[in-house]
C-alpha positions as CSV (number, residue, x, y, z in Angstrom):
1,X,34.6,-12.6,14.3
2,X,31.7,-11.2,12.2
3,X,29.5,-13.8,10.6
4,X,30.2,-14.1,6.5
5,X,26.3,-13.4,6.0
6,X,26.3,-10.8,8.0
7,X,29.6,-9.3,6.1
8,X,27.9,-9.6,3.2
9,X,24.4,-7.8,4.2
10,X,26.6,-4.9,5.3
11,X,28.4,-4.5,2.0
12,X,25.3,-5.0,0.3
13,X,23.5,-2.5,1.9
14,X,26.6,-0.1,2.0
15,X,26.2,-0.5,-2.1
16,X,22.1,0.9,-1.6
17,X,23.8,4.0,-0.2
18,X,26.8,4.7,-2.6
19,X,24.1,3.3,-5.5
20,X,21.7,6.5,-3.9
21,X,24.3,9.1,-3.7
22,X,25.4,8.3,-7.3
23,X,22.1,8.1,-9.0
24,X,21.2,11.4,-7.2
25,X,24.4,13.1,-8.5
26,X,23.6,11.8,-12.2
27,X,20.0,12.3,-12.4
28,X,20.4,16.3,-11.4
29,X,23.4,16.4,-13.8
30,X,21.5,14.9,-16.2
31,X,17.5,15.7,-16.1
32,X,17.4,18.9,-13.9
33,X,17.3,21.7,-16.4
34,X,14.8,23.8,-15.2
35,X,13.2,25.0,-12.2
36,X,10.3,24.6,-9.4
37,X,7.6,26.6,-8.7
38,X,9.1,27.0,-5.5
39,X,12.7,26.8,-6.6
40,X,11.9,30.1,-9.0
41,X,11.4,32.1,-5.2
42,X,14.5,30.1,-3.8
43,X,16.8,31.7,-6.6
44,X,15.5,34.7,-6.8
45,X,16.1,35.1,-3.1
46,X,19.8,34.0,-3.4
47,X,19.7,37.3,-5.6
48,X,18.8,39.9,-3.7
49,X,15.7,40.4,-5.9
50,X,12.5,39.0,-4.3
51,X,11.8,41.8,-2.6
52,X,12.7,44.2,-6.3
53,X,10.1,42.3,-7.4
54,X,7.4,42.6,-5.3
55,X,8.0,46.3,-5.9
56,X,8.1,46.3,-9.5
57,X,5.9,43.6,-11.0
58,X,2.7,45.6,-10.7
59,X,4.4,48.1,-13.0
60,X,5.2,45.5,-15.6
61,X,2.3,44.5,-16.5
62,X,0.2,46.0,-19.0
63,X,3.5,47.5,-20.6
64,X,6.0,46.5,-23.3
65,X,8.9,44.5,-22.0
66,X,11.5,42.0,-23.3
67,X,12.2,38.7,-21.6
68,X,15.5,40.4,-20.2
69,X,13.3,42.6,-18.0
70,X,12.5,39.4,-16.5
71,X,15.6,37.5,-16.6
72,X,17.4,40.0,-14.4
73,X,15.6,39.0,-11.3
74,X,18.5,35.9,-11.7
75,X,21.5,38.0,-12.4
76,X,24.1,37.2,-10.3
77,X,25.1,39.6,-7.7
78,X,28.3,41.8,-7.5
79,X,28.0,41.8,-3.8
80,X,26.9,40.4,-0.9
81,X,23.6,41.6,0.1
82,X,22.4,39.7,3.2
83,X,20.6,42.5,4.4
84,X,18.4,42.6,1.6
85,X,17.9,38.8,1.4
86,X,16.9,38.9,5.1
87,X,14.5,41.7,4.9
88,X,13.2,40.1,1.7
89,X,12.2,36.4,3.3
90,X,10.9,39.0,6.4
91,X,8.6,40.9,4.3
92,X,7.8,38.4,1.5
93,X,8.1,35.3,3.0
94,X,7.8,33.2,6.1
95,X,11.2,31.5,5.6
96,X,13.9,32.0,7.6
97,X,16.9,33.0,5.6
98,X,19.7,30.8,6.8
99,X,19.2,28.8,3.4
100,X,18.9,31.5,1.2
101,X,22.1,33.2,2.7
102,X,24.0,29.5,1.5
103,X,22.3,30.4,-2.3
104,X,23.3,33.7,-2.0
105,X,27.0,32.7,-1.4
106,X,27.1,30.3,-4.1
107,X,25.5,32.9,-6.6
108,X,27.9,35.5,-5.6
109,X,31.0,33.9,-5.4
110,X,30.4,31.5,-8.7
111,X,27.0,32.1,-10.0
112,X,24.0,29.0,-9.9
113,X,22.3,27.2,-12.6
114,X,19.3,25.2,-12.1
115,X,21.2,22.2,-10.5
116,X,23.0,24.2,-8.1
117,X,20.9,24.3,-5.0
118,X,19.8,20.5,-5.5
119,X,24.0,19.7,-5.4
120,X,23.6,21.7,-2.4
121,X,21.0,19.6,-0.7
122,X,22.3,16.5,-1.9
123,X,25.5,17.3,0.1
124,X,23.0,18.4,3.3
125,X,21.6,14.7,2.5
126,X,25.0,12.9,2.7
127,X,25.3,14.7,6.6
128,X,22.2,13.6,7.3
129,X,22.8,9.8,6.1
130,X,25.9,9.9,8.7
131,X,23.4,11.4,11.5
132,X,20.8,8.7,10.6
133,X,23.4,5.8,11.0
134,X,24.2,7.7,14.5
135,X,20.9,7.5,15.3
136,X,20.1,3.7,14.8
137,X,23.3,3.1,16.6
138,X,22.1,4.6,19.4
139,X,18.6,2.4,19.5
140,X,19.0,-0.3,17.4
141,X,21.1,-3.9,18.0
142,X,23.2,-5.5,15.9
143,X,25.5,-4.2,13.5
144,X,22.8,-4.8,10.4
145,X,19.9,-2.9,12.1
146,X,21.4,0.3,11.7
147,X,22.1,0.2,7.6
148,X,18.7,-1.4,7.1
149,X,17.3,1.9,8.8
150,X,19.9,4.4,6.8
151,X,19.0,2.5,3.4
152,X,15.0,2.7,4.2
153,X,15.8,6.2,4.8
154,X,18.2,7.4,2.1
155,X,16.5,5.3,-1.3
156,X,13.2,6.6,-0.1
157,X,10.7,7.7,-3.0
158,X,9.6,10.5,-0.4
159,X,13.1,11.4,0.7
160,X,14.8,11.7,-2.6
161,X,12.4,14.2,-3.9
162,X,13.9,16.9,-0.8
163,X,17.6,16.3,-2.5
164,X,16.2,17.6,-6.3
165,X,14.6,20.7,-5.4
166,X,16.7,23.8,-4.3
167,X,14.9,24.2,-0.4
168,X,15.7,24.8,3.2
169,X,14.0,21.3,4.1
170,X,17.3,18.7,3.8
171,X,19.2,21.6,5.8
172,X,16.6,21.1,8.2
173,X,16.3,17.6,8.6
174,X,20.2,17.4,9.5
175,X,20.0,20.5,12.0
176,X,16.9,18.3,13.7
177,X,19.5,15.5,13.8
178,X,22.1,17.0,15.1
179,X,20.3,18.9,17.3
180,X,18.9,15.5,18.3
181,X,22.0,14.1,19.5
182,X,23.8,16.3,20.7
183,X,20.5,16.8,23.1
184,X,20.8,13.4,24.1
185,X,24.3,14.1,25.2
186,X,24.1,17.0,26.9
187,X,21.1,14.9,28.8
188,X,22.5,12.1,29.5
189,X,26.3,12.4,29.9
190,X,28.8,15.2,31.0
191,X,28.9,17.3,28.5
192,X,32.0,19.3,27.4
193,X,32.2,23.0,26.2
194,X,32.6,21.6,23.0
195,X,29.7,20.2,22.9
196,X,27.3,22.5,24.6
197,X,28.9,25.2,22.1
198,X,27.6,22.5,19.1
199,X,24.5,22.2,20.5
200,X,23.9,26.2,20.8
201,X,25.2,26.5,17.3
202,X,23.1,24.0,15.7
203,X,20.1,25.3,17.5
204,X,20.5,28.8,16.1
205,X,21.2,27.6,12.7
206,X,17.9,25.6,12.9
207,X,15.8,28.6,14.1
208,X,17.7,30.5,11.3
209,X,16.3,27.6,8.9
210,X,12.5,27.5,9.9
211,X,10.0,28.3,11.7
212,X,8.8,25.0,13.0
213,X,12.2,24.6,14.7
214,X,11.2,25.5,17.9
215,X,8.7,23.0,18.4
216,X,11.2,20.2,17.6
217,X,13.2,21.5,21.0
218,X,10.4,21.3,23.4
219,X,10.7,17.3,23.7
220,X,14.6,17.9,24.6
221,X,13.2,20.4,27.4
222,X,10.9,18.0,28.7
223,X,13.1,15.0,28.9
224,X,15.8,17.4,30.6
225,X,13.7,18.4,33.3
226,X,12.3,14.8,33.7
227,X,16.1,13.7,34.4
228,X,17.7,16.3,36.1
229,X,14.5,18.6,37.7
230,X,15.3,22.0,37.9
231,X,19.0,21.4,39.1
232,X,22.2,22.9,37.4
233,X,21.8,20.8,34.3
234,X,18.5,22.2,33.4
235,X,19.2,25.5,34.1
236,X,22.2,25.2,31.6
237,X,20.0,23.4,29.1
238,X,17.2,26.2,29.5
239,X,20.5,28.9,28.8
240,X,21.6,27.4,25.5
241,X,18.4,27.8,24.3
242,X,18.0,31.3,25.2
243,X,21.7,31.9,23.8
244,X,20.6,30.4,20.4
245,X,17.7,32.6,20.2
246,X,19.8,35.5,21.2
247,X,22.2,34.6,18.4
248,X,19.6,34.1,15.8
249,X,18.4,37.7,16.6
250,X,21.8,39.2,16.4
251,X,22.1,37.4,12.6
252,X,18.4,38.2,12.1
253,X,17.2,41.1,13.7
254,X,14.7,41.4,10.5
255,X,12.6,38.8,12.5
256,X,11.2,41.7,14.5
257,X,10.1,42.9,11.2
258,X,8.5,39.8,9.9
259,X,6.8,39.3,13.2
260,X,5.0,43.4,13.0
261,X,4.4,42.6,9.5
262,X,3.6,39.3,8.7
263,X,-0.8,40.1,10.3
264,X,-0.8,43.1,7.7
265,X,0.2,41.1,4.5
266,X,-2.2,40.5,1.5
267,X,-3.4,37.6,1.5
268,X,-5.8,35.4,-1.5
269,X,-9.1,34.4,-0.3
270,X,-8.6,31.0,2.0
271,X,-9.9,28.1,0.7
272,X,-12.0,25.8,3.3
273,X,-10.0,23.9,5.0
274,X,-11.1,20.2,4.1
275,X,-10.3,18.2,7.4
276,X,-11.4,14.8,6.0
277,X,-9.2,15.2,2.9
278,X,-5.9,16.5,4.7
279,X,-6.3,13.1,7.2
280,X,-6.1,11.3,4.2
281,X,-3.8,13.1,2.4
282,X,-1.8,12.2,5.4
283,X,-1.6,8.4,5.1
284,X,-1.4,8.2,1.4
285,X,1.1,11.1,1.7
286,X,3.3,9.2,4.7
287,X,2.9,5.7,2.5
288,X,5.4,7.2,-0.5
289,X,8.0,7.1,2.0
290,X,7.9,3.1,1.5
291,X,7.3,3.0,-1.9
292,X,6.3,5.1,-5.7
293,X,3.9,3.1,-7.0
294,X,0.1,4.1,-6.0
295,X,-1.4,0.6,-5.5
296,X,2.1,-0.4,-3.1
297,X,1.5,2.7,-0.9
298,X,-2.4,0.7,-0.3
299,X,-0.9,-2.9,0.3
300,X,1.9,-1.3,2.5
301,X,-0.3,0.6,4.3
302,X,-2.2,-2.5,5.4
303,X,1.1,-4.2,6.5
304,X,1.8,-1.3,8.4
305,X,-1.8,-1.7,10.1
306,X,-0.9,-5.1,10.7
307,X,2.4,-4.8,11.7
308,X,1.6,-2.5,14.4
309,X,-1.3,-4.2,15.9
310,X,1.2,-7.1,16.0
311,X,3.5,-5.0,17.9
312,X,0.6,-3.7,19.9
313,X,-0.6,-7.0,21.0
314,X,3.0,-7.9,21.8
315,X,3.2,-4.9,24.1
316,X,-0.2,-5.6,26.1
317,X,1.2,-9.7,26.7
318,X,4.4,-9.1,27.7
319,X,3.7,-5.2,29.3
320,X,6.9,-3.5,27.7
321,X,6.6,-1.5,24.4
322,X,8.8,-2.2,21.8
323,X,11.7,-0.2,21.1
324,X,10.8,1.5,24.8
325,X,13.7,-0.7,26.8
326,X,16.4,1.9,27.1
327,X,16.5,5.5,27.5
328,X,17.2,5.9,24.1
329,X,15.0,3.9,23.2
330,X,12.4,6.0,25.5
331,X,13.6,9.6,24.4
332,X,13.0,8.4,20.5
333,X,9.7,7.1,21.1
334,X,9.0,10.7,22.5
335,X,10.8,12.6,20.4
336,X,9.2,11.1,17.2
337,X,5.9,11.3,18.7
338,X,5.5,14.7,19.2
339,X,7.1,15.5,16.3
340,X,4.7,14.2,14.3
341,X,2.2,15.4,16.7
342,X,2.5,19.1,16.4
343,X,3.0,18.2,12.5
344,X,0.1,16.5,11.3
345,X,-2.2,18.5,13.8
346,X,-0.9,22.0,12.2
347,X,-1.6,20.9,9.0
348,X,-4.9,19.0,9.8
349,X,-6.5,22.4,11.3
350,X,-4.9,24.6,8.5
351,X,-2.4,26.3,9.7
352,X,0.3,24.4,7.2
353,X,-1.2,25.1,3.4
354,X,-2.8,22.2,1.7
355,X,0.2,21.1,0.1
356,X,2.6,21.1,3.3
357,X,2.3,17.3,3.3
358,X,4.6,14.1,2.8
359,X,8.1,14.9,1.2
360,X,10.3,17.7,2.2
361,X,7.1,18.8,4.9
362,X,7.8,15.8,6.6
363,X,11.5,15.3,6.0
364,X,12.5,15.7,10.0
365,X,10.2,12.7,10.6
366,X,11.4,10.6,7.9
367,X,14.8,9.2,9.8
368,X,12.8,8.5,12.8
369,X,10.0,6.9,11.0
370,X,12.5,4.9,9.0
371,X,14.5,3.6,12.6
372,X,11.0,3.1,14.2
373,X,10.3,0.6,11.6
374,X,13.4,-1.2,11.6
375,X,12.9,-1.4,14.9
376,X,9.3,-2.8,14.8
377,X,11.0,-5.3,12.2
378,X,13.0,-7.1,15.2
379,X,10.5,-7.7,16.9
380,X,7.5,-9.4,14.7
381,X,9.9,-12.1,12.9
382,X,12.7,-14.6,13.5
383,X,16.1,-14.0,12.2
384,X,15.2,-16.0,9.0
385,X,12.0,-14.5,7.8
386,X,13.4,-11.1,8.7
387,X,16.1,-11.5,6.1
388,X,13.5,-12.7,3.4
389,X,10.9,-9.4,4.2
390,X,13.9,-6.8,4.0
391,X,15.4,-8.9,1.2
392,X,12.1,-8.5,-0.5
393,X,11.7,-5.0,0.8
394,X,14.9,-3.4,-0.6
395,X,14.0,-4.9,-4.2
396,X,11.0,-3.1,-4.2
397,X,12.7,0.0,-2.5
398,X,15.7,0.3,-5.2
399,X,12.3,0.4,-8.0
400,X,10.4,2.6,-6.3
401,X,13.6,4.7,-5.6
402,X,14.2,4.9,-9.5
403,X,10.7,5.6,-10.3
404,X,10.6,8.3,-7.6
405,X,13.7,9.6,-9.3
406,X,12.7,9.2,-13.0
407,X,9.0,10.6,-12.3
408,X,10.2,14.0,-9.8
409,X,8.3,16.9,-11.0
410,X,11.7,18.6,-9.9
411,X,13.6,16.7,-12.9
412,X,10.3,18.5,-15.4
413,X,11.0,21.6,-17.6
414,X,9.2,24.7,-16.6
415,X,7.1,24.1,-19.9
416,X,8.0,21.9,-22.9
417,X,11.2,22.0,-24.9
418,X,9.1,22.1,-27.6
419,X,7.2,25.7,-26.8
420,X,10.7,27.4,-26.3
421,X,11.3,26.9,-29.9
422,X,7.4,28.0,-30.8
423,X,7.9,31.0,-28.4
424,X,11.4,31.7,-29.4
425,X,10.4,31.8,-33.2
426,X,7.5,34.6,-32.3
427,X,7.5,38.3,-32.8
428,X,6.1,38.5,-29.4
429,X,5.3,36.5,-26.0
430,X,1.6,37.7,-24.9
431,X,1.4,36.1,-20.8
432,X,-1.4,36.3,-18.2
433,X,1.2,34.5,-15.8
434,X,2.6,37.4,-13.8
435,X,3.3,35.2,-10.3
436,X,7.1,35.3,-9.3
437,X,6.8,31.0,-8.8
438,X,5.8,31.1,-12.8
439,X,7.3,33.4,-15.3
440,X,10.7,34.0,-14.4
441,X,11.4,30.3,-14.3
442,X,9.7,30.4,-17.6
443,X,11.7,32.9,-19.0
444,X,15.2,31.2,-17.8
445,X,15.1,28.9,-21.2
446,X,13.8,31.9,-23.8
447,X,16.1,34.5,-25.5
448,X,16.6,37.7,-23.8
449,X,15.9,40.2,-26.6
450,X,12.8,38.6,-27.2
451,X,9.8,41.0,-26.4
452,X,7.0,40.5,-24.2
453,X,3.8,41.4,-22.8
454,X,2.0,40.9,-19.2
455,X,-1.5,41.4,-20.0
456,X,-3.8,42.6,-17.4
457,X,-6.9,44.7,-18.4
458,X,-5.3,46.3,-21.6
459,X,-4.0,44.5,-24.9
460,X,-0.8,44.7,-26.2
461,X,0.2,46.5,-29.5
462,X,0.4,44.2,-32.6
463,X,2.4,47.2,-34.9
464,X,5.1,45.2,-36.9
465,X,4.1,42.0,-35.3
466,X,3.1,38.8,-37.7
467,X,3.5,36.4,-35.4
468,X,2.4,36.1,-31.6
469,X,2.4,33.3,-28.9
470,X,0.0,33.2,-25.9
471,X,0.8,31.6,-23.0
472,X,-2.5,31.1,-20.7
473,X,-2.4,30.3,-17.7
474,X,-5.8,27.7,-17.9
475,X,-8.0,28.5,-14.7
476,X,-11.8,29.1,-14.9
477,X,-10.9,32.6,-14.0
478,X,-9.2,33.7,-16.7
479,X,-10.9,32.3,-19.9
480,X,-8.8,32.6,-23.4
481,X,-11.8,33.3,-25.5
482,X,-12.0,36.9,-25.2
483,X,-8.4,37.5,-26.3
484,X,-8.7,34.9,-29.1
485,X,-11.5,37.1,-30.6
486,X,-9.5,40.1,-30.2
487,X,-6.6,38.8,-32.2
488,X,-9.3,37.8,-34.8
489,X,-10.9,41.1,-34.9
490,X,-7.0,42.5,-35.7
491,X,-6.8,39.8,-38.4
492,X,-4.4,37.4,-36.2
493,X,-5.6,33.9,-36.8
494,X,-4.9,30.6,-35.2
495,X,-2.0,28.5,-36.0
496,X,-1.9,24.6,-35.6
497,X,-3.6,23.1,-32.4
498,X,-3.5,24.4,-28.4
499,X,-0.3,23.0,-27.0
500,X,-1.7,22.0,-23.1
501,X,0.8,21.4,-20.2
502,X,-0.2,21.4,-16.4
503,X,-2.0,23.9,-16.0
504,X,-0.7,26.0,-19.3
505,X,-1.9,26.3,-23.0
506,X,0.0,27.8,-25.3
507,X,-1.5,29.4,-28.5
508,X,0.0,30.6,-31.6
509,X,-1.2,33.3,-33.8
510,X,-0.2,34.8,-37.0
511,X,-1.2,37.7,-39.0
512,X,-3.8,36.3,-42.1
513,X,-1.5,37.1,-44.8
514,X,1.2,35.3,-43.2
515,X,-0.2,32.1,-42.4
């Protein structure tokens, strides 16, 4: 008969996870308006236009326009197009186009808005939360152990950022777990058609999904041939693999294309790669999956120093490494370790960009981090003070999980409210902003009739125009100056103060007799 405390910790922690999926619902409903950087490629993608883009922009600028020219690049399809999505993330992207194809489906058959792909991960979050609770089944005793490691997971700061932005990595994360498992199956039990036909699915969505996927296969390979050699099991194991990549190729054969192409790509000057930096960036980047707050991620980072040299000094005395005493145990501990291996080394030696760290760049190593440390939990208290540190824990988690939520950049406006209306109220929209992650996301929230200008070299023509908005993108590049004093030199004049956001300023100018 289960213990009433125990009852009640279950429910309790059952609550975190309905509290997470609801607060995650509301806050899109509610705060997401507008769109990502990112998130401005992911729907353009979804229809059929990245590549029209590409194509086309370097004809735009420097010419009159209205904002419609730009707005169109979100129209909703009349078709399917697949193709052209495919060749799209081939030629303009290094995406795989699995993802993109789900967009696209969406936008065809019902249209999007700006919430649409983050419903869309949110539901790839809820498959994952059942594939966590799998998973610390698997390794963890008890019947508390295993929501203690699905709640750590699911009210996340890091985590809940991947459900509010509209890309592949949530998809991911479940296609790793699920791949996962039904690895450790196929290992370790007789598998039936069924579920090698899972596992080969699963494994062609996931190289469909990214290109990192492949890497997360090779510990499965080498755990296989640990067990089994190079008998009959491996052999099969070693065939499903191939017959995912086969499929993948059928669905994709634009990978060919990527693969020719991607060397001869234009590419912006590299920055140095800062090795020091990125190994921090790394632990102050991994801490946010415990907690929001800056000086929290410090603190826990020196519990987590603590609680593993603990662990460590456990495993030298009694010569067995925690959570290593069953195979499952064993093929997590490798698992996770490589993962985050090949990870943080790709991105320490610059082969993930500067930003590809913490959140959605790690979301495949979140569940396993969050398990490992439930894990560690058991085995550096008693009963009693383990129940006071995770009651203490989850209070702080359910903050941080609001603030995470309340502060996402994802939940922002592409500019402010505020400028719509200045912009809106103009005779024209003067931009130096021309990049596809800026301006049409930018342009979602603006009438259509409303003309515009992409300046490059030239300057636009002011004939019947009294009133004109700038918005300036603010790098040391591109200084505002010299197209201030060329609206002065036409008589145009500044109105009010320079409106700053991120990395934006927004000027307004009017003719002198209409000021």
């Amino acid at each position: 008969m289960e213990n009433p405390s125990t009852r009640i910790w279950r429910y309790a922690l059952i609550g975190l996870l309905v509290l997470g999926i609801a607060y995650r619902f509301y806050a899109v409903a509610t705060w997401k308006k507008s769109l990502s950087n990112d998130e401005s490629v992911s729907y353009m993608c979804a229809s059929a236009t990245a590549g029209i883009w590409e194509t086309e922009i370097g004809g735009m600028v420097n010419m009159p326009l209205t904002v419609a020219d730009i707005q169109r690049f979100y129209e909703r399809p009349v078709s399917f197009a697949f193709h052209t999505v495919s060749m799209d993330m081939a030629l303009y992207d290094v995406h795989p186009p699995f993802y993109f194809w789900l967009l696209h489906i969406m936008h065809v058959l019902w249209g999007t808005g700006a919430a649409t792909g983050a419903y869309l991960n949110i539901l790839f979050g809820i498959a994952a939360l059942f594939l966590v609770l799998r998973l610390a089944r698997s390794v963890l005793p008890g019947p508390i152990a295993p929501y203690v490691a699905a709640v750590a997971w699911y009210l996340s700061p890091a985590v809940v950022q991947i459900d509010l932005e509209a890309r592949p990595y949530q998809l991911l994360t479940a296609l790793a777990l699920a791949s996962y498992l039904l690895g450790l199956r196929v290992i370790n039990g007789q598998p039936s058609r069924t579920v090698w036909t899972g596992f080969a699915v699963v494994n062609m969505l996931g190289l469909l999904t990214h290109l990192y996927f492949p890497f997360l296969l090779l510990p499965g390979t080498a755990l296989v041939l640990w067990e089994h050699g190079l008998g009959r099991r491996t052999r099969q194991y070693v065939a499903s693999l191939l017959g995912s990549l086969v499929g993948m190729l059928v669905l994709y054969p634009e990978f060919i294309t990527f693969l020719t192409s991607y060397g001869d790509r234009p590419r912006d000057v590299p920055e140095p790669v800062e090795h020091l930096e990125r190994f921090k960036g790394v632990f102050y980047a991994s801490m946010q999956f415990f907690t929001e707050a800056r000086a929290m991620r410090y603190l826990l980072l020196a519990l987590c120093g603590l609680g593993i040299g603990y662990s460590a000094w456990q495993w030298r005395r009694s010569g067995r490494a925690p959570l290593a005493r069953t195979p499952e145990q064993m093929y997590l501990l490798v698992t996770f370790g490589w993962w985050s291996f090949f990870t943080v080394v790709l991105f320490l030696i610059g082969v993930s960009p500067a930003q590809a760290v913490g959140e959605q760049y790690f979301a495949y190593l979140w569940p396993f981090l969050a398990v490992f440390c439930t894990g560690i939990l058991a085995t550096v208290a008693d009963r009693a003070l383990r129940r006071i540190l995770l009651g203490l824990y989850l209070v702080q988690l359910t903050i941080a999980f609001y603030s995470g939520v309340r502060g996402s950049e994802y939940l922002l406006p592409a500019i402010p409210p505020e400028w719509d209306t200045v912009i809106a109220s103009s005779d024209l929209l003067v931009t130096d902003e021309a990049k596809r992650t800026a301006l049409p996301r930018i342009s979602r929230q603006l009438p259509g009739e409303l003309p515009l200008y992409i300046m490059g070299r030239e300057r636009p023509d002011l004939m019947d125009k009294d009133r004109v908005v700038f918005l300036h993108l603010a790098i040391d590049s591109r200084p505002a100056q010299p197209f201030v004093d060329w609206m002065a030199d036409r008589d145009f004049h500044p109105i009010g103060d320079v409106r700053t956001s991120d990395r934006y300023e927004l000027r307004s100018f009017a003719r002198h007799d209409q000021r």
